[in-house]
C-alpha positions in Angstrom: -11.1 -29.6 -0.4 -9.8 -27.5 2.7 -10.3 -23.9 3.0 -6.7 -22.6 2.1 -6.9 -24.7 -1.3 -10.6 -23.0 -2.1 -8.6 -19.8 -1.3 -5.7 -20.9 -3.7 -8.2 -21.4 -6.5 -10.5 -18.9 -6.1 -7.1 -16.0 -6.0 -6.1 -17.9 -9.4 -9.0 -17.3 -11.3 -10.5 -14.3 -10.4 -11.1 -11.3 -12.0 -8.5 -8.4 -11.4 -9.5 -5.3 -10.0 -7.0 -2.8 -11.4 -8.1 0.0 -9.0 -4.5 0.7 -7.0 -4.5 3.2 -4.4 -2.9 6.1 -5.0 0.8 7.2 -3.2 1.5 10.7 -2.2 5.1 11.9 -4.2 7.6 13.3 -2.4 6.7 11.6 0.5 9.0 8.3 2.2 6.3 5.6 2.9 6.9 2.7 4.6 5.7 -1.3 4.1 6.6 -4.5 4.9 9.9 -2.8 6.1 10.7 -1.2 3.9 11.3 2.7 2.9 9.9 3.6 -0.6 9.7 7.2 -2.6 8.2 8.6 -5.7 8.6 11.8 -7.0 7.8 13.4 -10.3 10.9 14.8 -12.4 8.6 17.6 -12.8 8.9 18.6 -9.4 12.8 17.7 -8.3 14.4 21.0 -8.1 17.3 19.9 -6.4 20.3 18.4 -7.6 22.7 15.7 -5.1 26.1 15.7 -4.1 27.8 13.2 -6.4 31.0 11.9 -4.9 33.8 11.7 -7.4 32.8 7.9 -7.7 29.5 8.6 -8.8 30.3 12.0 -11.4 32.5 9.3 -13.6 29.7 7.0 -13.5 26.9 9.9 -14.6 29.4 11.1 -17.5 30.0 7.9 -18.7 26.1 7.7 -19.4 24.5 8.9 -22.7 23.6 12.6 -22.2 19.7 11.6 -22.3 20.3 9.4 -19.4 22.4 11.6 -16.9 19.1 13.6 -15.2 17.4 10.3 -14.6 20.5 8.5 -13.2 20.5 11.8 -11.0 17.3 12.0 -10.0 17.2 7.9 -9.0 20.5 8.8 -6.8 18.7 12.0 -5.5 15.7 9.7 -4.0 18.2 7.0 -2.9 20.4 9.3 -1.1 17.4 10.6 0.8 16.1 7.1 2.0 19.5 5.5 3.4 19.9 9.3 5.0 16.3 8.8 7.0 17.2 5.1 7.5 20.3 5.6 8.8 20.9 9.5 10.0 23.8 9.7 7.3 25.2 13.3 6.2 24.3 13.5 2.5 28.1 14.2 1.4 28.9 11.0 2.9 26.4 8.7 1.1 27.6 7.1 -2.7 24.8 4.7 -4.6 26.9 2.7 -6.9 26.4 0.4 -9.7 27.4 -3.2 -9.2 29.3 -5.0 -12.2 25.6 -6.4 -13.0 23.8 -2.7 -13.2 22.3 -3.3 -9.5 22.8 -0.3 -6.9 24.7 -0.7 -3.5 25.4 1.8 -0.9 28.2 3.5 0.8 28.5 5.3 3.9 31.9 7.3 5.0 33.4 5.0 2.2 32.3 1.9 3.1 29.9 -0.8 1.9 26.9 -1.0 3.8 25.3 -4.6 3.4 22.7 -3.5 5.6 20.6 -2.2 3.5 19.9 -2.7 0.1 18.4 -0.3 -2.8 16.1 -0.4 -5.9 15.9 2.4 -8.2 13.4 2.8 -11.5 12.3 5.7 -13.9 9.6 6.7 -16.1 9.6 9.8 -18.1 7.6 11.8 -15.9 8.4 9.6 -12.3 11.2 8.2 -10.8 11.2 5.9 -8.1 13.5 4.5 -4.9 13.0 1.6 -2.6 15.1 0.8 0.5 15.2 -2.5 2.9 17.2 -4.5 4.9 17.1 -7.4 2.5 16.6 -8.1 -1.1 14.2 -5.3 -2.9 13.2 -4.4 -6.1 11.0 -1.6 -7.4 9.5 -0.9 -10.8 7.2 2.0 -12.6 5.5 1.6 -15.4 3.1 4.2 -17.2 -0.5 3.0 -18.6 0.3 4.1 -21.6 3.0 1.5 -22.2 0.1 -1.2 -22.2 0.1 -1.6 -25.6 4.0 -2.5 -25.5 3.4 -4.8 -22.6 1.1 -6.3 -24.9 3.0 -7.0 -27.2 5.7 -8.9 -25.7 3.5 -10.4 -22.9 3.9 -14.0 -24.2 7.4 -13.9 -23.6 6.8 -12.8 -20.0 3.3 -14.3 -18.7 2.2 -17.6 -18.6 -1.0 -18.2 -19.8 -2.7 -18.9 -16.1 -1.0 -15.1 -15.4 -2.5 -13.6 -18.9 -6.1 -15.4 -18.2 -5.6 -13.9 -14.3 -4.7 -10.9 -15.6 -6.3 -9.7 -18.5 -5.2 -8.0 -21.4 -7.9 -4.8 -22.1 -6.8 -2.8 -18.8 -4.2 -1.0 -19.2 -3.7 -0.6 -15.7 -3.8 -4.0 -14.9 -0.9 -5.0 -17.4 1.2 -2.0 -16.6 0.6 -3.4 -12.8 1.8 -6.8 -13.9 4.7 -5.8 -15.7 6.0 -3.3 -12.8 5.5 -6.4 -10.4 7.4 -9.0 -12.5 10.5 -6.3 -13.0 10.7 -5.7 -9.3 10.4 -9.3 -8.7 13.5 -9.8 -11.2 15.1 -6.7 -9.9 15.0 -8.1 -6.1 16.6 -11.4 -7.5 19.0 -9.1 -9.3 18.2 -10.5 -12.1 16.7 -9.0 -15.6 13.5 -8.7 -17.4 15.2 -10.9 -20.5 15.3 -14.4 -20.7 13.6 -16.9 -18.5 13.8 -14.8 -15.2 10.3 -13.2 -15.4 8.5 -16.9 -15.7 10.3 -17.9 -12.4 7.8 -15.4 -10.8 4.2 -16.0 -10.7 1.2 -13.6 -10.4 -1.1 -15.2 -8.1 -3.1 -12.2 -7.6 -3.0 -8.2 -8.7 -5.3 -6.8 -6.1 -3.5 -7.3 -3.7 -0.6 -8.5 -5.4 0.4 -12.1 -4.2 3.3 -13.7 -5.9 5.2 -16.9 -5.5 8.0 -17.7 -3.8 7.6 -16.0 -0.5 7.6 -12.6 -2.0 5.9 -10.1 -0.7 4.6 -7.2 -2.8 2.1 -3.9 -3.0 1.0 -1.6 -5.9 0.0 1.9 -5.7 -0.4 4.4 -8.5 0.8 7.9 -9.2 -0.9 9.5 -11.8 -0.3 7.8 -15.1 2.3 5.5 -13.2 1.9 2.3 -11.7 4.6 1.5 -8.9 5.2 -2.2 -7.8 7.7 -2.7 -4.7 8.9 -6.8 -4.3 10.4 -7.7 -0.9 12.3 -11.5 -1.7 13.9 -13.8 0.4 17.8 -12.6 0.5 19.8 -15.9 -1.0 23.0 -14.3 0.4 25.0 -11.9 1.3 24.6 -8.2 -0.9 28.1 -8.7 -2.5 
């Protein structure tokens, strides 16, 4: 058996270490390309220019959902403005017919770059890259929710891989396997999470030429997926 195989096996079966290093909220990281922030609602004290596009869109939502839209926007609109020097009046983050953000600059589409957006109660999250992203949270304490309905989205290799009594290491896992759905703009339901393997948690490795980190932030574990772009951003 070559070495790579060994390698292959050895990644399969081993133990997780659900020890993430932390991120620093507030601040725009960088990885693999992309730009990434996390932020805790706690500490947003600023609210963004909504183009008239966007305000129907946020009163449309329930009224429980209008800060977090906000806040998702509010991280958004700062990454495409460091990525590409745009004024903040000029930038829109839209929802496609399928729920996924895209970006407009001046009024136009920009295919460019693509976004990822995801909330917590106490974080919110936003990814941006030049090709497909997604990026997930998910708090420790929904482990025993994970738990519940991990059968439906692990395989058993990925349950034996990753264990069931860490809470970190499932709420790692499931942030992983919704930014993996969420870069294939896909969802969390049906048979979308099973097309995406855990190979390894620490550091994450999945399948399919994705590439993929985890940090934590506080009681929050953030996944970020980078996927091979099947086409154009529509």
């Amino acid at each position: 058996m070559n070495t790579t195989a060994m390698s292959t096996i050895a990644m399969k079966t081993a133990v997780v270490d659900a020890a993430f290093r932390p991120i620093t909220p507030g601040h725009i990281h960088r990885w693999g390309g992309a730009r990434l922030l996390v932020a805790r609602f706690a500490d947003l004290d600023e609210t963004p220019f909504l183009s008239p596009a966007e305000q129907r869109v946020v009163h449309a939502l329930p009224a429980r959902r209008r800060a977090e839209w906000t806040a998702g926007r509010l991280l958004a609109k700062r990454l495409v403005g460091d990525a590409l020097a745009a004024p903040a009046d000029e930038v829109e983050v839209l929802p496609r017919a399928d729920g996924s953000p895209y970006v407009v600059v001046g009024g136009s589409p920009v295919p460019a770059v693509r976004v990822s957006i995801s909330h917590t109660a106490r974080h919110v999250a936003a990814a941006l890259a030049p090709g497909a992203v997604g990026v997930d949270l998910c708090e420790t304490a929904s482990a025993a929710a994970v738990r519940r309905v991990a059968d439906h989205v692990f395989s058993p290799g990925e349950l034996s891989r990753i264990g069931t009594d860490r809470p970190a290491a499932l709420a790692g896992a499931w942030a992983l396997k919704e930014a993996a759905v969420k870069a294939d703009r896909s969802s969390i339901f049906g048979a979308a999470p099973r097309r995406v393997e855990i190979l390894g948690l620490r550091p994450p490795v999945l399948s399919g030429r994705r590439r993929a980190m985890v940090w934590r932030e506080g009681d929050a574990v953030l996944a970020l997926v980078l996927a091979p772009s099947p086409g154009p951003a529509g």
